[in-house]
C-alpha positions as semicolon CSV with decimal commas, in nm:
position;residue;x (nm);y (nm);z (nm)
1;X;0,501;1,536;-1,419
2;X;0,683;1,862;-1,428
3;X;0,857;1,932;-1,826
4;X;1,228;1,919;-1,830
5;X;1,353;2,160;-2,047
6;X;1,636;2,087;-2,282
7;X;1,914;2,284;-2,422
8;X;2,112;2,030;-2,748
9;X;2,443;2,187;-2,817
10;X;2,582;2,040;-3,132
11;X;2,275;1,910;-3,225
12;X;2,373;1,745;-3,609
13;X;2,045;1,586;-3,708
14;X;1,940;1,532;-3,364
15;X;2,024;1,231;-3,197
16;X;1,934;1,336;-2,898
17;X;1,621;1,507;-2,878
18;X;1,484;1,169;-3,089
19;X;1,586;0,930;-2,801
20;X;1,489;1,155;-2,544
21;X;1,104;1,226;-2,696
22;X;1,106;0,848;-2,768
23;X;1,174;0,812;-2,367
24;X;0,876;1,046;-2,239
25;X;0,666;1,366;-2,354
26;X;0,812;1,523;-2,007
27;X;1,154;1,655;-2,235
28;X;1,088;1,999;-2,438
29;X;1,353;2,102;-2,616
30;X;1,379;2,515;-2,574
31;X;1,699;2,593;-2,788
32;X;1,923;2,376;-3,014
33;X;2,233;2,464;-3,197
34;X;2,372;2,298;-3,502
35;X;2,637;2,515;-3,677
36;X;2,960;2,291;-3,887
37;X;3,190;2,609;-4,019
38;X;3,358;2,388;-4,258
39;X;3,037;2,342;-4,476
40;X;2,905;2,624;-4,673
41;X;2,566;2,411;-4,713
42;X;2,454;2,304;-4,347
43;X;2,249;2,004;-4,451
44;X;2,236;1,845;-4,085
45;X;2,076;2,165;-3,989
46;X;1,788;2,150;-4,205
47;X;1,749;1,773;-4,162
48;X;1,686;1,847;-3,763
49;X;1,468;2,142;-3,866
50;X;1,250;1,935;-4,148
51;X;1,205;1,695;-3,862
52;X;1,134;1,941;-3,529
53;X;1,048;2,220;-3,721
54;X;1,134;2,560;-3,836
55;X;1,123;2,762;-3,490
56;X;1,340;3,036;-3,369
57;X;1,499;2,848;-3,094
58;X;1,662;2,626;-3,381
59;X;1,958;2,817;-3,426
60;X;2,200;2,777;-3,656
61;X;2,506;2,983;-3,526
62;X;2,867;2,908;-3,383
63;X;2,812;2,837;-3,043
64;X;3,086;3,108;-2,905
65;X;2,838;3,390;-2,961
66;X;2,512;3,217;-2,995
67;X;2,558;3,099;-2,623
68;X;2,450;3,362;-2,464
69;X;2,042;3,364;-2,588
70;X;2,038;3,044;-2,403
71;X;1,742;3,002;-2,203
72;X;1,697;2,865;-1,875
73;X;1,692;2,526;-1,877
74;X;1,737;2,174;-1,652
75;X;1,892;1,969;-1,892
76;X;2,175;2,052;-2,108
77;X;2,256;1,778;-2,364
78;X;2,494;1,740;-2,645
79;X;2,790;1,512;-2,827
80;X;3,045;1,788;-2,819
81;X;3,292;1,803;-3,155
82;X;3,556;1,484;-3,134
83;X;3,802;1,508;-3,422
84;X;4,066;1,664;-3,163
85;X;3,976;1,386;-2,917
86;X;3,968;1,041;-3,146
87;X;4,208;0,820;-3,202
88;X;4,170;0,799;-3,553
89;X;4,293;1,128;-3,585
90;X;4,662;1,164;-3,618
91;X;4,800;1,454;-3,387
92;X;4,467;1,541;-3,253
93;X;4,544;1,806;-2,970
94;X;4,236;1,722;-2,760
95;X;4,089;2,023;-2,529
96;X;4,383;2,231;-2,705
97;X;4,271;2,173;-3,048
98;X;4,064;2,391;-3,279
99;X;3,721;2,223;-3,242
100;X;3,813;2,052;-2,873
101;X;3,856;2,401;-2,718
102;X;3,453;2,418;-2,773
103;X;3,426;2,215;-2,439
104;X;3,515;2,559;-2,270
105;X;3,252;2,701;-2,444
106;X;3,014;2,447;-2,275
107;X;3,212;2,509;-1,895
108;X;3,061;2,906;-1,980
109;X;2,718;2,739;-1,985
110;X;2,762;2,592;-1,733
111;X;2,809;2,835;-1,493
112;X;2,571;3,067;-1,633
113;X;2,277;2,877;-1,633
114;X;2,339;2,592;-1,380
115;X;2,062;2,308;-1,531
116;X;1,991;2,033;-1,293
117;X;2,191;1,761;-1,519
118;X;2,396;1,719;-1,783
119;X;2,439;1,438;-2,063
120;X;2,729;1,457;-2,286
121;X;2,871;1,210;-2,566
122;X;3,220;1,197;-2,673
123;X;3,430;0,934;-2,839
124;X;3,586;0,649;-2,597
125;X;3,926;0,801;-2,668
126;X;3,810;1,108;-2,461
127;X;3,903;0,999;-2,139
128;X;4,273;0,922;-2,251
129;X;4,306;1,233;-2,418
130;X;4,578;1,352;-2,521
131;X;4,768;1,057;-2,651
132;X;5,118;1,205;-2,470
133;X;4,947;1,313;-2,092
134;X;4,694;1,063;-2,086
135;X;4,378;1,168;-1,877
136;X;4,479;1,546;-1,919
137;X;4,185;1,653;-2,109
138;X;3,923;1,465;-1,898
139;X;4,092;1,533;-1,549
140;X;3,987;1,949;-1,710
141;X;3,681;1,814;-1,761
142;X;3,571;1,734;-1,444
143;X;3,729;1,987;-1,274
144;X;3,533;2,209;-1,395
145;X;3,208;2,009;-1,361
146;X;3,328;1,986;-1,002
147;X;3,390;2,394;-0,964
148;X;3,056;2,459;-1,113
149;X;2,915;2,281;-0,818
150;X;2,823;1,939;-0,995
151;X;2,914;1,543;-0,936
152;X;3,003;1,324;-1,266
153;X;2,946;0,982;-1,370
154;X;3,059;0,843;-1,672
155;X;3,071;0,491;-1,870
156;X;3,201;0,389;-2,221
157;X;2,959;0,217;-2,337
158;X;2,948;-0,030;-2,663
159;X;2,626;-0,027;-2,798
160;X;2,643;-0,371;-2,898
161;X;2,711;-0,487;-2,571
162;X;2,316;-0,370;-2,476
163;X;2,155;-0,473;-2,767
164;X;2,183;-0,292;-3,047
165;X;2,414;-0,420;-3,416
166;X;2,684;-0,177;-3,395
167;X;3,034;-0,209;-3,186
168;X;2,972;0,193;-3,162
169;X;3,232;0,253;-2,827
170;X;3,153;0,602;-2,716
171;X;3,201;0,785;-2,322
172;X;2,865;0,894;-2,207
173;X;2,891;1,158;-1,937
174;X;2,628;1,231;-1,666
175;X;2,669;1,565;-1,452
176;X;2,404;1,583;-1,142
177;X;2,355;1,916;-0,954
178;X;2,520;1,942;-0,548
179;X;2,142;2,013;-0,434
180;X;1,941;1,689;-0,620
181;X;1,858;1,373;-0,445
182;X;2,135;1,189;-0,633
183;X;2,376;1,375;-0,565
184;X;2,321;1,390;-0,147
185;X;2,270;0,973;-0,191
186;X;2,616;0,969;-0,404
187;X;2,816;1,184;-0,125
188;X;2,634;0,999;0,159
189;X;2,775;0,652;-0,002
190;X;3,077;0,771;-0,015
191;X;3,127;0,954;0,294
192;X;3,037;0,668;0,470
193;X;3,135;0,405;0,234
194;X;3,449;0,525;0,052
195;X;3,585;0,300;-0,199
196;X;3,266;0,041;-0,146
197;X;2,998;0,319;-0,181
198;X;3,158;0,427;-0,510
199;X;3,152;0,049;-0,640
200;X;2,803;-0,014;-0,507
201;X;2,723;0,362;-0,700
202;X;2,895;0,222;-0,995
203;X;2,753;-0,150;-1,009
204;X;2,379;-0,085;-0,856
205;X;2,249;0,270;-0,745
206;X;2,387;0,509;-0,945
207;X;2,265;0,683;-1,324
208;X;2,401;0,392;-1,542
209;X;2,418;0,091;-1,369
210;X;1,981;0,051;-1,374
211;X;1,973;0,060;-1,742
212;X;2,362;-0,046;-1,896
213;X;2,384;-0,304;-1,629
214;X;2,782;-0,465;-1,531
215;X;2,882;-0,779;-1,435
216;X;3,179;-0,658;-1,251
217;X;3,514;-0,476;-1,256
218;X;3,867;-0,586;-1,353
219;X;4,159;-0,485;-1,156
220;X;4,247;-0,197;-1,288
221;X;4,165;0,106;-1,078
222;X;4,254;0,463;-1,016
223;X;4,135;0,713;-0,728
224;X;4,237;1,104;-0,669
225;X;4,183;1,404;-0,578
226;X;4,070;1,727;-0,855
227;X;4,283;1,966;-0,648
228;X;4,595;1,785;-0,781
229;X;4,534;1,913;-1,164
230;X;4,452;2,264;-1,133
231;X;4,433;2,490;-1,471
232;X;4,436;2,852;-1,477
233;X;4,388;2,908;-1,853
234;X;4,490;2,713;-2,154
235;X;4,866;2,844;-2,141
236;X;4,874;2,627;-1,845
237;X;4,779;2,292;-2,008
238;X;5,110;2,162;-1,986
239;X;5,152;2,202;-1,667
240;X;4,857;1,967;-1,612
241;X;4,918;1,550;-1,438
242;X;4,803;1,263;-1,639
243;X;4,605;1,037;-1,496
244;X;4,444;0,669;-1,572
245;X;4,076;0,710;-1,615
246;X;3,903;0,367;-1,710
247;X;3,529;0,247;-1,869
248;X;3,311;0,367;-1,563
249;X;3,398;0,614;-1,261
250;X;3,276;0,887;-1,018
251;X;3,374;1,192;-0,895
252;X;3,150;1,334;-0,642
253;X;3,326;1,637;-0,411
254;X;3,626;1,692;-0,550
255;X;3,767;1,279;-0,528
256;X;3,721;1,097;-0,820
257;X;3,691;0,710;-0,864
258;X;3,731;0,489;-1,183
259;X;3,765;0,099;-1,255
260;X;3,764;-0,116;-1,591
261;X;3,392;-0,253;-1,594
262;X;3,254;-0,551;-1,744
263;X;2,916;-0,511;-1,916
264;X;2,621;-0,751;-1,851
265;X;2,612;-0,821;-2,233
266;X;2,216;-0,814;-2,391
267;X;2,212;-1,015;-2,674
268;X;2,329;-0,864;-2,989
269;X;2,161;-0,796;-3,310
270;X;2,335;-0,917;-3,616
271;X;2,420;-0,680;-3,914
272;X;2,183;-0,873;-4,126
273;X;1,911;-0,735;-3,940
274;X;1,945;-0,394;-4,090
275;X;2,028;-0,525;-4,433
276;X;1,802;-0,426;-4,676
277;X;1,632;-0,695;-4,896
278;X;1,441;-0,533;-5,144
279;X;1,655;-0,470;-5,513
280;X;1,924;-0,175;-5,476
281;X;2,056;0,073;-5,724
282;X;2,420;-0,051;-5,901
283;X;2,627;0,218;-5,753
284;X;2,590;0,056;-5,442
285;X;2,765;-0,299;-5,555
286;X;3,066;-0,374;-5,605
287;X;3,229;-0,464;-6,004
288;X;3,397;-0,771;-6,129
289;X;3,723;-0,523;-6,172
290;X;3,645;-0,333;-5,817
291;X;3,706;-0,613;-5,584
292;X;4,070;-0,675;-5,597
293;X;4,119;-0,317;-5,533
294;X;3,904;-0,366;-5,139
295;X;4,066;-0,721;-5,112
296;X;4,444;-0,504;-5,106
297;X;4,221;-0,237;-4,870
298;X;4,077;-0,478;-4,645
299;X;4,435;-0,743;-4,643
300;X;4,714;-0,744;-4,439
301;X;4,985;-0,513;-4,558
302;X;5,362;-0,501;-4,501
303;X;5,559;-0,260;-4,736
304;X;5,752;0,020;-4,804
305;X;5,606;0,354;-4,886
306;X;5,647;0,714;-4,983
307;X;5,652;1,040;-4,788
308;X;5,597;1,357;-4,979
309;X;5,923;1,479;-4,935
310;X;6,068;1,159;-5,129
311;X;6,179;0,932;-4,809
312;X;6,064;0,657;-4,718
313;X;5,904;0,442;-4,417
314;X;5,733;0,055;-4,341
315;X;5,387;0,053;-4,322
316;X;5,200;-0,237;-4,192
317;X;4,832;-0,334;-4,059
318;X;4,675;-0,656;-4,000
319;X;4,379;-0,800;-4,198
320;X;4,033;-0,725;-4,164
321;X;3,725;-0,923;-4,277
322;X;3,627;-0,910;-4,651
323;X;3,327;-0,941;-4,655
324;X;3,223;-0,812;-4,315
325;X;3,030;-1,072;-4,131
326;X;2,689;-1,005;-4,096
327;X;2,598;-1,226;-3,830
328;X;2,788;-1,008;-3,548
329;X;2,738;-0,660;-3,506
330;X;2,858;-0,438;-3,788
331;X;3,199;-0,259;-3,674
332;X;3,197;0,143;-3,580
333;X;3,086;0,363;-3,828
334;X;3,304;0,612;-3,948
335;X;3,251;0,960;-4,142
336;X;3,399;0,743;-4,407
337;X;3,147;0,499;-4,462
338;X;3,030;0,472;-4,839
339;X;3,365;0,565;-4,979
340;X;3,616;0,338;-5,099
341;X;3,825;0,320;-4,780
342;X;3,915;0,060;-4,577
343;X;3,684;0,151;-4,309
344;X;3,385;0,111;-4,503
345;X;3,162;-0,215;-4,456
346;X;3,106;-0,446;-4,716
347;X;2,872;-0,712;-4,682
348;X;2,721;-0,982;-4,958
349;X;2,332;-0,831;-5,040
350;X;2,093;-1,076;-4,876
351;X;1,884;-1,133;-5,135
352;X;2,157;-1,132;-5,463
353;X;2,495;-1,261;-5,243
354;X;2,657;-1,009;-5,473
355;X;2,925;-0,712;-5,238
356;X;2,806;-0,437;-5,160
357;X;2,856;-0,133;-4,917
358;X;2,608;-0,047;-4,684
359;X;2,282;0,206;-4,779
360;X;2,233;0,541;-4,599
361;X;1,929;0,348;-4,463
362;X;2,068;0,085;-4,309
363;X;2,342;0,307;-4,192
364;X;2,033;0,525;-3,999
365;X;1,937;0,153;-3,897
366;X;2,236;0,085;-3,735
367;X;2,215;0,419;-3,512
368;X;1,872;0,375;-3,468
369;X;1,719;0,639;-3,687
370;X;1,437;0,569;-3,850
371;X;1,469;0,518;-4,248
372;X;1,518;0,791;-4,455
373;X;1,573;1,025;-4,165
374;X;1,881;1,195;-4,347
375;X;1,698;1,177;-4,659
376;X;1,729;1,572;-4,876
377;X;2,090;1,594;-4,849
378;X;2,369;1,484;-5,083
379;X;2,420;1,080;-5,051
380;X;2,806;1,113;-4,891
381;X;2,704;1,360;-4,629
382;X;2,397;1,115;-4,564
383;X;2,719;0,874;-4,485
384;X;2,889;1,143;-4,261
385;X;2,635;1,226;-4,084
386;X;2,566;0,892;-3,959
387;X;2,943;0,872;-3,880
388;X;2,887;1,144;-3,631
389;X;2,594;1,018;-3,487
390;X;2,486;0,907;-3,146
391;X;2,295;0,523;-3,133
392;X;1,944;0,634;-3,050
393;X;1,813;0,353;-2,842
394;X;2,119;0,426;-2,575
395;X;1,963;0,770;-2,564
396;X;1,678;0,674;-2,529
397;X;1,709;0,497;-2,239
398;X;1,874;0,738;-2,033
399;X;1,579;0,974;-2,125
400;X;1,363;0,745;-1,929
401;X;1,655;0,705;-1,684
402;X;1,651;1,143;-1,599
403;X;1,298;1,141;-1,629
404;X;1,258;0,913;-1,342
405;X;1,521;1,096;-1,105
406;X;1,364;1,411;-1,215
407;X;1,033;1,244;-1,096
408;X;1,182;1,136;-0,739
409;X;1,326;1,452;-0,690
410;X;0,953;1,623;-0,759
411;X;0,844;1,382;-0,488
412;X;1,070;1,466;-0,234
């Protein structure tokens, strides 16, 4: 078989090239880019060079002018910056916002160098984005996919759902070329299908649905056309529709579809089966004098607080568990995890009972890194890393997924 060359924007330790040279020697990475402004030290740079090597198509660079000594290339792959697109960020501004106006940035690429297919990773939030014109942001998204001559599929997918011990929720989006074999099967469904050919792309024949099997859809269902939310330039966001974008959809030709899926669930693996069980340093368990202080993070809270400017306002959230349950999947990691927030796991140590937070190894664990992969850099970013990262195994079966359309398509 014929290599597929890769292009990994955002690259942080390298998610992505793992799973896809776990799926088949056929993927050669030909340029990366890792580059976090922010961080005068860029320690997830030099973890994905200590582990692919030092080579001068590693490039550590902002992407706005390191773009354009991209090589050719068939598959262009990459979890594009999310702050301005999660939910757990307060006022994020979405494609409008300092790091999500990067996704232009990827549109250039696009249209330069035209690969075959494109996998991109974003957080579940991404196709509601922004919180006040819901569906804004992704409706862009795939207009431009659709101007640069491409059809999109895309699926939120919980990693738990297929196996792995993390509730990791994140939109996985799969752009095929208008002159591949997929993409003439996709519009021939459809053009003589319609609304049944996208469903039976959806639920049986198209990217996903082979490896992140469904059971079936809910109700809830949108379909459109891209011409209605034209953009001119970012002045013009505003002008933009909303629109309801659900778990899995299509667009293929201009007309998108989208329905609320339900995934064929795999059975799960527990948090205890990352837990380490050999003795751990102290910092990582909790004191005698600590643990009131995470019962008040993790409890239910009702009460009156501060503002900097001296008023005041309710604050309230419900209850989470304390300790987290280690015989479900652990929840979503966050940047977060190993600080003392209320985001960050605690779980009794399998072999002492004692509390604990989770280790940057089982943290790698529950992405499916192997151990010590982040090992070199400061302990915290270790944490954040991981809180950025992809789950490997999800890549990794896509990887086999591409390899075997790329395969068809050499037959044909």
């Amino acid at each position: 078989m014929e290599q597929i060359r890769v292009v990994e924007l955002f690259a942080g330790v390298g998610g992505f090239r793992l799973g896809l040279e776990q799926a088949s020697s056929c993927f050669q990475t030909v340029w990366a880019n890792q580059w976090e402004p922010s961080m005068r030290s860029q320690f997830a740079f030099e973890c994905y060079e200590r582990h692919f090597g030092h080579r001068p198509e590693h490039v550590c660079q902002d992407i706005v002018t390191a773009k354009g000594n991209i090589p050719p290339h068939d598959l262009l792959v990459g979890g594009f910056p999310c702050q301005d697109y999660s939910i757990a960020k307060k006022g994020a501004r979405g494609i409008e916002g300092k790091k999500g106006v990067l996704w232009w940035e990827i549109n250039a690429i696009l249209r330069t160098h035209r690969p075959r297919y494109v996998l991109l990773e974003n957080v579940d939030r991404l196709i509601k984005s922004p919180a006040w014109q819901k569906g804004r942001d992704f409706s862009i998204i795939l207009r431009c996919f659709y101007e640069a001559g491409y059809a999109v599929e895309w699926r939120v997918i919980n990693a738990a759902d297929y196996g792995e011990a993390q509730r990791r929720r994140r939109t996985f989006l799969f752009a095929f070329r208008n002159d591949t074999a997929l993409f003439r099967k996709a519009a021939d469904l459809i053009c003589v299908e319609g609304l049944k050919g996208a469903h039976q792309l959806l639920l049986q024949d198209g990217f996903f649905a082979p490896i992140f099997p469904l059971y079936g859809f809910e109700r809830k269902y949108s379909e459109g056309w891209l011409d209605e939310f034209r953009y001119l330039d970012l002045k013009d966001l505003s002008a933009a529709q909303s629109c309801h974008f659900y778990a899995s959809g299509l667009m293929v030709n201009g007309r998108f579809y989208s329905v609320e899926s339900i995934p064929l669930q795999f059975p799960y693996k527990p948090l205890c089966s990352v837990l380490e069980t050999a003795p751990l340093a102290e910092r990582y368990f909790l004191s005698a004098a600590d643990i009131d202080h995470w019962r008040y993070l993790k409890g239910a809270k009702q009460e009156t607080r501060h503002r900097r400017n001296g008023s005041t306002y309710f604050f309230s959230e419900g209850s989470m568990a304390f300790p987290d349950r280690s015989d479900f999947p652990a929840r979503t990691m966050l940047t977060s995890e190993g600080s003392v927030s209320r985001s960050t796991h605690v779980v009794a140590d399998p072999r002492t009972q004692r509390l604990r937070t989770l280790t940057p190894i089982e943290c790698e664990r529950l992405n499916g890194f192997p151990d010590d992969w982040t090992a070199g850099m400061p302990e915290r970013l270790r944490y954040f890393t991981m809180g950025n990262a992809l789950v490997v195994p999800l890549v990794k079966a896509m990887g086999k997924r591409i390899s075997a359309l790329a395969e068809d398509e050499q037959r044909s």
